[in-house]
N, CA and C atoms as an extended XYZ file, in Angstrom:
423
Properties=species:S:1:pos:R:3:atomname:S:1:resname:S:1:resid:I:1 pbc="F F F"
N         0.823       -1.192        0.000 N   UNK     1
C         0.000        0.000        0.000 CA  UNK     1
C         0.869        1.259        0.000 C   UNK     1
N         1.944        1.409        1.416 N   UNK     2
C         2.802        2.024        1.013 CA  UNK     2
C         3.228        2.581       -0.412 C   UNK     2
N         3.727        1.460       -1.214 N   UNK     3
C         4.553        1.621       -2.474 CA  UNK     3
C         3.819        2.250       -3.248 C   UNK     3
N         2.150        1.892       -3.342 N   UNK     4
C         1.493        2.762       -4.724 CA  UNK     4
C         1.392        4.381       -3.788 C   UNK     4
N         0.800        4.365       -2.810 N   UNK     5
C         0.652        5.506       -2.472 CA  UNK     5
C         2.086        6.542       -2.992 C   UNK     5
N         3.266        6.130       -2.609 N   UNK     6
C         4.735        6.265       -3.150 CA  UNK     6
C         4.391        6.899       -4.116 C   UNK     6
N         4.414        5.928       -5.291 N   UNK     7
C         4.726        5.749       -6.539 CA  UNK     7
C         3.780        7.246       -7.230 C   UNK     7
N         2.043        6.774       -6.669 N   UNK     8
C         1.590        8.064       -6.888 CA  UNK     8
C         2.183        9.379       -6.858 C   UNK     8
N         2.441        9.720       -5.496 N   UNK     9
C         2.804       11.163       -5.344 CA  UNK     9
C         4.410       11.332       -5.930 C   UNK     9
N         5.334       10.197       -6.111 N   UNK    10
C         6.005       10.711       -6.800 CA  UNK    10
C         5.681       10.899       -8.782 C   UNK    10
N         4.539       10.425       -9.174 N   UNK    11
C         4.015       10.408      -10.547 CA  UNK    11
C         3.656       12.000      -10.556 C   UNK    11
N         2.660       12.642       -9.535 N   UNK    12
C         1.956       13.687       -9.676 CA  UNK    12
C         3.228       14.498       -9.270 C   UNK    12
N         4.035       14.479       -8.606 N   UNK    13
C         5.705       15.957       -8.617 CA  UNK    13
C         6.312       15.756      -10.320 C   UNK    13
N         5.974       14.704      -10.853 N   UNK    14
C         7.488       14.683      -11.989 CA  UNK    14
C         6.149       15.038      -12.824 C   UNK    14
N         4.837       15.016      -12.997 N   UNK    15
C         4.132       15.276      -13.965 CA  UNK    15
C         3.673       16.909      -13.807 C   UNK    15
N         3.679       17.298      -13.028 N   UNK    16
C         3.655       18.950      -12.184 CA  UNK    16
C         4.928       19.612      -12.781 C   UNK    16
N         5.810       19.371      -12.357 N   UNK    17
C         6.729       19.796      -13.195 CA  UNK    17
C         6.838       19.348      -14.726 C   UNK    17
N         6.587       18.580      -15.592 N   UNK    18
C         6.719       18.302      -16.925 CA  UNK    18
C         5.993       18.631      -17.197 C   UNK    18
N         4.586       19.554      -16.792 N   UNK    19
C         3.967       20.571      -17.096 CA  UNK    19
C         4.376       22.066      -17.343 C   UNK    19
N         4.360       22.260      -16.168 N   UNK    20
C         5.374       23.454      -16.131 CA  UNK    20
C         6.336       23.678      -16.854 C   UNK    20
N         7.177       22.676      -17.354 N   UNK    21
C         8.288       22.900      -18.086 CA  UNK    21
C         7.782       23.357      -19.451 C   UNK    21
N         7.210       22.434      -20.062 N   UNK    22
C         6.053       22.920      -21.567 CA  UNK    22
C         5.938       24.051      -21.237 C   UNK    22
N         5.008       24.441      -20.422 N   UNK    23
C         4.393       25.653      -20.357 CA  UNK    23
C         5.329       27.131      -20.273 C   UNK    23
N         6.504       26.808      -19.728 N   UNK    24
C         7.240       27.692      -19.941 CA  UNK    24
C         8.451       28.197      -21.227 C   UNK    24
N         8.249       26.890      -21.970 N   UNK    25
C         9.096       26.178      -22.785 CA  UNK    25
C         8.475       26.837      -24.319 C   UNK    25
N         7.185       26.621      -24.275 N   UNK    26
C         6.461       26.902      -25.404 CA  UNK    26
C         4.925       28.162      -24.587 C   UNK    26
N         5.246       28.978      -25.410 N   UNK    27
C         3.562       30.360      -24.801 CA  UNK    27
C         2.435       29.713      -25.054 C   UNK    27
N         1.468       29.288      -24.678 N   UNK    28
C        -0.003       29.195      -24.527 CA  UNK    28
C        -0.170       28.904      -26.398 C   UNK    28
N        -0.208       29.823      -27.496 N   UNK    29
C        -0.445       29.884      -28.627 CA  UNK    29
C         0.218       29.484      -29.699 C   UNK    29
N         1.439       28.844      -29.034 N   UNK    30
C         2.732       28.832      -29.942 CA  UNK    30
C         2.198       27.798      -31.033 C   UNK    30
N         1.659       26.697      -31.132 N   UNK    31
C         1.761       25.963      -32.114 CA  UNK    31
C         0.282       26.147      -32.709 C   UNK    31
N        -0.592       27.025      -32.812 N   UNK    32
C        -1.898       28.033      -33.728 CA  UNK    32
C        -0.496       28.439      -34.694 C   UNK    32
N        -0.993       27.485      -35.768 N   UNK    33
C        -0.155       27.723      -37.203 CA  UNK    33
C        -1.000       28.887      -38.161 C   UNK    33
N        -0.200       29.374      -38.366 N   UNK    34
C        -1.088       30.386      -39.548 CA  UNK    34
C        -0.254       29.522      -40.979 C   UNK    34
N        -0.845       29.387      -42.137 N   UNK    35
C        -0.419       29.244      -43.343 CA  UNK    35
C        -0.590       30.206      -44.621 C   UNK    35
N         0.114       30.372      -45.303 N   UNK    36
C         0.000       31.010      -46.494 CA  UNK    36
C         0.015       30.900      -47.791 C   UNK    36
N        -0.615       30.680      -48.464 N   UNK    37
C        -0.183       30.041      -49.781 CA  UNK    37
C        -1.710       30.253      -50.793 C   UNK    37
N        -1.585       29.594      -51.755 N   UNK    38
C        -2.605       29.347      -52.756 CA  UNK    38
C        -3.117       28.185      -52.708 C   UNK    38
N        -4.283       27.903      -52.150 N   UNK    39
C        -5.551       26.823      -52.347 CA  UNK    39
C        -6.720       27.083      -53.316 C   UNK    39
N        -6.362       25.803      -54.269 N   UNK    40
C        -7.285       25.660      -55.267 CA  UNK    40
C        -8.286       24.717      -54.998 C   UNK    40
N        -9.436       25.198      -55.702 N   UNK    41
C       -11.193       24.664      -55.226 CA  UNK    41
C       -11.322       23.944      -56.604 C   UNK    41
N       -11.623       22.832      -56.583 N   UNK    42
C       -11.789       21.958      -57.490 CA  UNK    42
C       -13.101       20.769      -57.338 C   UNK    42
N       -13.554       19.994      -58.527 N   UNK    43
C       -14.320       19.491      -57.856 CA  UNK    43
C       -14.103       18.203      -59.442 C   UNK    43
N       -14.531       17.265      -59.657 N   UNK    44
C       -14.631       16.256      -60.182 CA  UNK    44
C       -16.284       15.337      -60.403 C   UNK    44
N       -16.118       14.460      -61.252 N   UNK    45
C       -17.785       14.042      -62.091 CA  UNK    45
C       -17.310       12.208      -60.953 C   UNK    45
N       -18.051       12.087      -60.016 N   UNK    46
C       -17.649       10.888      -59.786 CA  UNK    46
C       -18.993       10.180      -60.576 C   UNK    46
N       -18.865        8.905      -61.036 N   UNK    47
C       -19.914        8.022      -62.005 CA  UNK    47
C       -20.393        7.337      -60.919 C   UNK    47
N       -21.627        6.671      -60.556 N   UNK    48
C       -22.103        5.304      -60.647 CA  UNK    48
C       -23.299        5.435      -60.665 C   UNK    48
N       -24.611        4.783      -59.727 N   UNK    49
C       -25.694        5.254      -60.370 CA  UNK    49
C       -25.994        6.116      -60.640 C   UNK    49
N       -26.107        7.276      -59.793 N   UNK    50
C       -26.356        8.641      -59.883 CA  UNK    50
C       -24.572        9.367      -60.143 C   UNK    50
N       -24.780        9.823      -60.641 N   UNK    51
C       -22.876       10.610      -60.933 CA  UNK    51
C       -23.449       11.519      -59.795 C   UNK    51
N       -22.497       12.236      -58.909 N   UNK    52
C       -22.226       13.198      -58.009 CA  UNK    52
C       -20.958       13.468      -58.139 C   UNK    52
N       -20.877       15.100      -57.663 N   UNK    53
C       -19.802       15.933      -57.899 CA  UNK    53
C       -18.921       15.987      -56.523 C   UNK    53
N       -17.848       15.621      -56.245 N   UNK    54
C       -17.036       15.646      -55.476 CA  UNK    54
C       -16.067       16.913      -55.603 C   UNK    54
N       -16.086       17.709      -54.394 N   UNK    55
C       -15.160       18.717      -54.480 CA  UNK    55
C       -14.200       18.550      -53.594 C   UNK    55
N       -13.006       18.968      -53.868 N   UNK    56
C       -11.871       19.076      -53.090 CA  UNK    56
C       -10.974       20.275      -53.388 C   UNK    56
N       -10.173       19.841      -52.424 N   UNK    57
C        -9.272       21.611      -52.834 CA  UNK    57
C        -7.826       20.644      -52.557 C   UNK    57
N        -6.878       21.719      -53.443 N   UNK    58
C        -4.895       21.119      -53.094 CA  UNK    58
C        -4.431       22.376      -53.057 C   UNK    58
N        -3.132       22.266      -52.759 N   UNK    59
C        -2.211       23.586      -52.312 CA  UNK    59
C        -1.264       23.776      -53.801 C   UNK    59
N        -1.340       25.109      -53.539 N   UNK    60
C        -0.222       25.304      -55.280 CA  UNK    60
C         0.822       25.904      -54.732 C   UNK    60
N         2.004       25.343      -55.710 N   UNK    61
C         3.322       26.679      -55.500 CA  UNK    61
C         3.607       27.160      -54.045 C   UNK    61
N         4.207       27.867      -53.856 N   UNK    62
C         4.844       28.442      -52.447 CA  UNK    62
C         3.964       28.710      -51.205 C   UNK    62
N         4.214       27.915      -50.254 N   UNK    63
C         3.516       28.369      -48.603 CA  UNK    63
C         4.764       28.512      -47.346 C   UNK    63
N         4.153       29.238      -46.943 N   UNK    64
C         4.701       29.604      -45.813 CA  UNK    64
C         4.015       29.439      -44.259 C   UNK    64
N         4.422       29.009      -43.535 N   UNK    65
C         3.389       28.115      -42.581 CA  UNK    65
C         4.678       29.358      -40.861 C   UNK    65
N         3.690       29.700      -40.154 N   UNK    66
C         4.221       30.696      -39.029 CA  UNK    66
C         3.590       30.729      -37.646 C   UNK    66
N         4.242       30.744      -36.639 N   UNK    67
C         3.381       30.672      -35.559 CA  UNK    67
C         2.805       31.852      -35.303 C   UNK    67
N         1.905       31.987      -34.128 N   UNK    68
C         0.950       32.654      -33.856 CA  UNK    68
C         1.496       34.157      -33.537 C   UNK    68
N         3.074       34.080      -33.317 N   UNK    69
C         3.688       34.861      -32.906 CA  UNK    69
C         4.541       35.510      -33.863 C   UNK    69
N         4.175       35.243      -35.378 N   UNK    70
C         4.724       35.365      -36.506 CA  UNK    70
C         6.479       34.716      -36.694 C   UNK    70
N         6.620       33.430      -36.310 N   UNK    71
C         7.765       33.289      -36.609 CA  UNK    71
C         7.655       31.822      -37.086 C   UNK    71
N         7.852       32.067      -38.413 N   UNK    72
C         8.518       31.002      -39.472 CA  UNK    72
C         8.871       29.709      -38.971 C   UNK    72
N         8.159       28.345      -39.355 N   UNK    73
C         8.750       27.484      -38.999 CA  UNK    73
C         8.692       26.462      -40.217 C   UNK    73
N         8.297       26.928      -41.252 N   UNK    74
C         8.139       26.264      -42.562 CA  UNK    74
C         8.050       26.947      -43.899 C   UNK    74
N         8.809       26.601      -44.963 N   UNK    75
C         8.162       27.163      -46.421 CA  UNK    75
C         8.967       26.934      -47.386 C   UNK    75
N         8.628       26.085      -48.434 N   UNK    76
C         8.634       25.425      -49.394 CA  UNK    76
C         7.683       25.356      -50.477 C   UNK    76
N         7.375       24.680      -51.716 N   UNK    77
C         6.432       24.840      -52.438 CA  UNK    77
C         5.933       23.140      -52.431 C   UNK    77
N         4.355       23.425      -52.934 N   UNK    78
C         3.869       22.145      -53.320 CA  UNK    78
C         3.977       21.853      -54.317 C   UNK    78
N         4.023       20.318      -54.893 N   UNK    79
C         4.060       20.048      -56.081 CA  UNK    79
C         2.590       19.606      -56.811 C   UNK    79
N         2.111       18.874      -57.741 N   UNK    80
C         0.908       18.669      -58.230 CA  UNK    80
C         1.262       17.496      -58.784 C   UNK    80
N         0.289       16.493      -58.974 N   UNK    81
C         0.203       15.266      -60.038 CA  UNK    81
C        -1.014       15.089      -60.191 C   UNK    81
N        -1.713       14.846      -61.314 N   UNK    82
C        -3.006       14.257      -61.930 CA  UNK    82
C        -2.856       12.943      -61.709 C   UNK    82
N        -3.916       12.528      -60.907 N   UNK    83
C        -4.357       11.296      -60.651 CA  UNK    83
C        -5.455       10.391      -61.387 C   UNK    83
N        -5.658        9.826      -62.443 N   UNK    84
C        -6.680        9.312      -62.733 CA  UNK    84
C        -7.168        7.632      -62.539 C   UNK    84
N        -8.765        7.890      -62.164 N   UNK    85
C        -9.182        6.280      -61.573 CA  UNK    85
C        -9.728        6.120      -62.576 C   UNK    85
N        -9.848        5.215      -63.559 N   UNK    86
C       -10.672        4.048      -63.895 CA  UNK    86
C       -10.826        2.878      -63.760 C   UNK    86
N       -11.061        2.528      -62.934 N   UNK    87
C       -11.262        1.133      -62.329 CA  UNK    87
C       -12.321        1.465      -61.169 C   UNK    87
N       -13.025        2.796      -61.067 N   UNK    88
C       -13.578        2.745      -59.971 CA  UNK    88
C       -15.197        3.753      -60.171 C   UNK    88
N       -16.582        3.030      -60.075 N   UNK    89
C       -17.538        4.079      -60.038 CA  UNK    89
C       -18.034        4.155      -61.499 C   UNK    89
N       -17.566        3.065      -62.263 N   UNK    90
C       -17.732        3.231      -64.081 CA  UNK    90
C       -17.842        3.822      -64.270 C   UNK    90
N       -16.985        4.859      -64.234 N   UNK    91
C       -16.075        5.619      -65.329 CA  UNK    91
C       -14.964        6.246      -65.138 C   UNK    91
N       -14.353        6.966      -65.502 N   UNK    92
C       -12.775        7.435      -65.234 CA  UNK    92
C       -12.963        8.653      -64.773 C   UNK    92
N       -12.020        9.183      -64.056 N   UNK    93
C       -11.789       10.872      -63.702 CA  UNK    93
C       -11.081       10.455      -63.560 C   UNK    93
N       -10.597       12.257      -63.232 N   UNK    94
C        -9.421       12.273      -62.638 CA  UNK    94
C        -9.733       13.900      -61.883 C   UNK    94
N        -8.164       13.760      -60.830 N   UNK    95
C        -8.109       14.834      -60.285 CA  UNK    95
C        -6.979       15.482      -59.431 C   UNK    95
N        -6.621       16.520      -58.859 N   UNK    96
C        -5.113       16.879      -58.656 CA  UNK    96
C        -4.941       16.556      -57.216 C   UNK    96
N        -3.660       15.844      -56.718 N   UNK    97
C        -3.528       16.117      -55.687 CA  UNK    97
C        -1.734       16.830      -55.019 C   UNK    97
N        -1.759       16.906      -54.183 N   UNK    98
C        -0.364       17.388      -53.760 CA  UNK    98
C         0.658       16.346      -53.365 C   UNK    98
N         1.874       16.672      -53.846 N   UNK    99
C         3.076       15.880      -53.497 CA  UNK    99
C         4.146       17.234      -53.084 C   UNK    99
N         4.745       16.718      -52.005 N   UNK   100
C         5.948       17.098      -51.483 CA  UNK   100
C         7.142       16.582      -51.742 C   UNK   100
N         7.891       17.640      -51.788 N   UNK   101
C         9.928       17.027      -52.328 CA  UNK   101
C        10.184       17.760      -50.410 C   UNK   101
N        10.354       16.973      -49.661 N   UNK   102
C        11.485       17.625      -48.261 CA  UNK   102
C        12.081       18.616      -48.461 C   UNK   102
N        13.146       17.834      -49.553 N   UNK   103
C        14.564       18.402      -49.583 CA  UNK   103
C        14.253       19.865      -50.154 C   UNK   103
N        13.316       20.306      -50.715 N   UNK   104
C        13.144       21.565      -51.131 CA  UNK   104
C        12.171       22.502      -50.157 C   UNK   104
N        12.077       21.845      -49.252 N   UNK   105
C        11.686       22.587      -47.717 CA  UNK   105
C        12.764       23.416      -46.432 C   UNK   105
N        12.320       24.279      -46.048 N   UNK   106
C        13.400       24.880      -45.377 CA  UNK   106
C        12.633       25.188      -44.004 C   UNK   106
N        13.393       25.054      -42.753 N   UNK   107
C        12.496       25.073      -41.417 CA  UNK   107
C        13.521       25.588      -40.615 C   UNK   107
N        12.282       25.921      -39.871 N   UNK   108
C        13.150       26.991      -38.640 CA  UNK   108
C        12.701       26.490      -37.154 C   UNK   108
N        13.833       26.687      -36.463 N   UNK   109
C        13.171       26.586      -34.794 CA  UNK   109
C        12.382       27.919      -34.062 C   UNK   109
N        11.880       27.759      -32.554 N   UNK   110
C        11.498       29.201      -32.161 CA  UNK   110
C        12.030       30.158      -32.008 C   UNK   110
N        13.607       30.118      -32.607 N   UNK   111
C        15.135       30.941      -31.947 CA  UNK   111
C        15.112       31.608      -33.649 C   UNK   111
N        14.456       30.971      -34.582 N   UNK   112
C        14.646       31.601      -35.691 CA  UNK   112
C        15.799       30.799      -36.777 C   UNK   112
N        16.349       29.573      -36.220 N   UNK   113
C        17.686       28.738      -36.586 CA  UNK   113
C        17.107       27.976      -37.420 C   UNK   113
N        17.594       27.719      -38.812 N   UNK   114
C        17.526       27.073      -39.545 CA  UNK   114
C        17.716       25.027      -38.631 C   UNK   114
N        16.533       24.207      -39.278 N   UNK   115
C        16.614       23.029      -38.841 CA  UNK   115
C        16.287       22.188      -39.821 C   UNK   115
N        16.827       20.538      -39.277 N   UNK   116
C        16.625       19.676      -40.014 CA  UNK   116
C        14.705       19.085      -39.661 C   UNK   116
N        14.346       19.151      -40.292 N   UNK   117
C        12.966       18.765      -39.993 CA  UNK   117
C        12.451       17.692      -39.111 C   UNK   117
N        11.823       17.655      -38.061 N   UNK   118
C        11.384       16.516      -36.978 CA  UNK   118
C         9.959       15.974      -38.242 C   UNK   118
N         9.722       14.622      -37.555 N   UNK   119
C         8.714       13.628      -38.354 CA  UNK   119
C         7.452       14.416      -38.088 C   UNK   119
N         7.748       15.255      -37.205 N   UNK   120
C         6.187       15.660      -37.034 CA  UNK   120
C         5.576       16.926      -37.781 C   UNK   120
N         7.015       17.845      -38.256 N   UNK   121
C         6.730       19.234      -39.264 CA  UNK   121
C         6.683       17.964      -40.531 C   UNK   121
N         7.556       16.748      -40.567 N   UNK   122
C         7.294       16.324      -42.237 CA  UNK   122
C         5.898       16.053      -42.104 C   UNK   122
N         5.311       15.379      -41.581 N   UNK   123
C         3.911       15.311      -41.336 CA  UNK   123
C         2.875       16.016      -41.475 C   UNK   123
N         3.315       16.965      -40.917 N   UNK   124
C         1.917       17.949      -41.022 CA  UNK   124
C         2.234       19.085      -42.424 C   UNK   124
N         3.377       18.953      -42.677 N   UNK   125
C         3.374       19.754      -44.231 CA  UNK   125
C         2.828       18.747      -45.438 C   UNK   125
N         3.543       17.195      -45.425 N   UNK   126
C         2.619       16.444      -46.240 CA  UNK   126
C         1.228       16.277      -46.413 C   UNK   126
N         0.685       15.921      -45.275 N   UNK   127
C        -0.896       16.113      -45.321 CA  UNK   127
C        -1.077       17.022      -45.330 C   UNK   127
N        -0.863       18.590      -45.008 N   UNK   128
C        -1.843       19.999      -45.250 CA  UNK   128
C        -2.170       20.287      -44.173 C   UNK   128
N        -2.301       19.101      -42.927 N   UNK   129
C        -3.396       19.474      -41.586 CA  UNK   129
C        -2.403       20.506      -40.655 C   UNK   129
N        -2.661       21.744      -40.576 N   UNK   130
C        -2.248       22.574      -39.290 CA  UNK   130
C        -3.531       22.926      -38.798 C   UNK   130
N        -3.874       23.967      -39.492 N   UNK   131
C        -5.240       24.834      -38.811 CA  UNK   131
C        -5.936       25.058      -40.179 C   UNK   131
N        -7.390       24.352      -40.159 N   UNK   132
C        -8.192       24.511      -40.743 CA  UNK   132
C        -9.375       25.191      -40.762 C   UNK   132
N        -9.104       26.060      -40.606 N   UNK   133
C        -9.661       27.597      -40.160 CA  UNK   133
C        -9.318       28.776      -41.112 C   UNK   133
N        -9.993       29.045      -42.342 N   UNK   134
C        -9.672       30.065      -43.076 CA  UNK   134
C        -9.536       30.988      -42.119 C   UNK   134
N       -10.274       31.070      -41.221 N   UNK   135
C       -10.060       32.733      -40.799 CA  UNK   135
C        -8.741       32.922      -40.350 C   UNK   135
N        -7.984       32.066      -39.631 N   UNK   136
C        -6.503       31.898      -39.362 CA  UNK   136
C        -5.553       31.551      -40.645 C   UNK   136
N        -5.995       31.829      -41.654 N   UNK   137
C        -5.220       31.128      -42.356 CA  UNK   137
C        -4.780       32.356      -43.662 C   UNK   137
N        -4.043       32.742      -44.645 N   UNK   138
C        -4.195       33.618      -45.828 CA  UNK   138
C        -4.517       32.743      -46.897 C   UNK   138
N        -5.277       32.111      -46.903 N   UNK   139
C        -5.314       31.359      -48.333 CA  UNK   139
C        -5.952       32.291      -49.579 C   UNK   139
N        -5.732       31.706      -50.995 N   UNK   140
C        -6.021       32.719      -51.794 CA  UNK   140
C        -6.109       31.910      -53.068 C   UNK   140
N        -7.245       31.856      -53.955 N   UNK   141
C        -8.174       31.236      -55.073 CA  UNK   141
C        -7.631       31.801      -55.942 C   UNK   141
């Protein structure tokens, strides 16, 4: 009984502090990404019984991705490839999506220092997902 009681209160001091540390480490807002770039609105003929129109949007050319505090932690350009299905919905489309090159990405820490990219900025620049929130965001049609 001893030991968990232990074990507890020493869990809740090292987690009290590894709070604190974040919190002082990174401001309240720091990772509210703003992005910048060109998003295109697109939409496609999907076939089967009824055809319906599927819309989507991809990123073009140059973005710049910044924290809340305006400091740079990403920007590079997207690339594009036409994708087409036929094999799916009888009949064919097609439609654009985004590909990333890394190596033509450039990143920064909160000090402003050029860095090698952690799995988690490659991540969230490949998929697109920061903040999906036009109103936080400059996107532009």
């Amino acid at each position: 009984m001893k030991a968990k009681v232990l074990i507890l209160i020493v869990s809740l001091v090292f987690s009290s502090c590894s709070n604190r540390f974040e919190k002082e480490k990174y401001p309240k807002d720091f990772f509210n990404i703003i992005q910048e770039g060109i998003l295109i609105e697109k939409s496609y003929i999907f076939c089967s019984v009824v055809p319906k129109e599927v819309k989507y949007s991809y990123r073009d050319g140059a973005w710049i991705f910044r924290t809340a505090q305006n400091k740079k932690i990403a920007q590079g350009n997207y690339n594009k490839e036409i994708v087409t299905i036929d094999n799916y919905g009888g009949c064919s489309y097609s439609y654009i999506k985004n590909t990333v090159n890394i190596k033509e990405w450039k990143f920064w820490n909160d000090k402003g220092q050029r860095i090698e990219p952690t799995e988690r900025l490659i991540s969230m620049i490949k998929s697109g997902i920061f903040n999906h929130n036009k109103a936080a965001n400059k996107v532009y049609n």
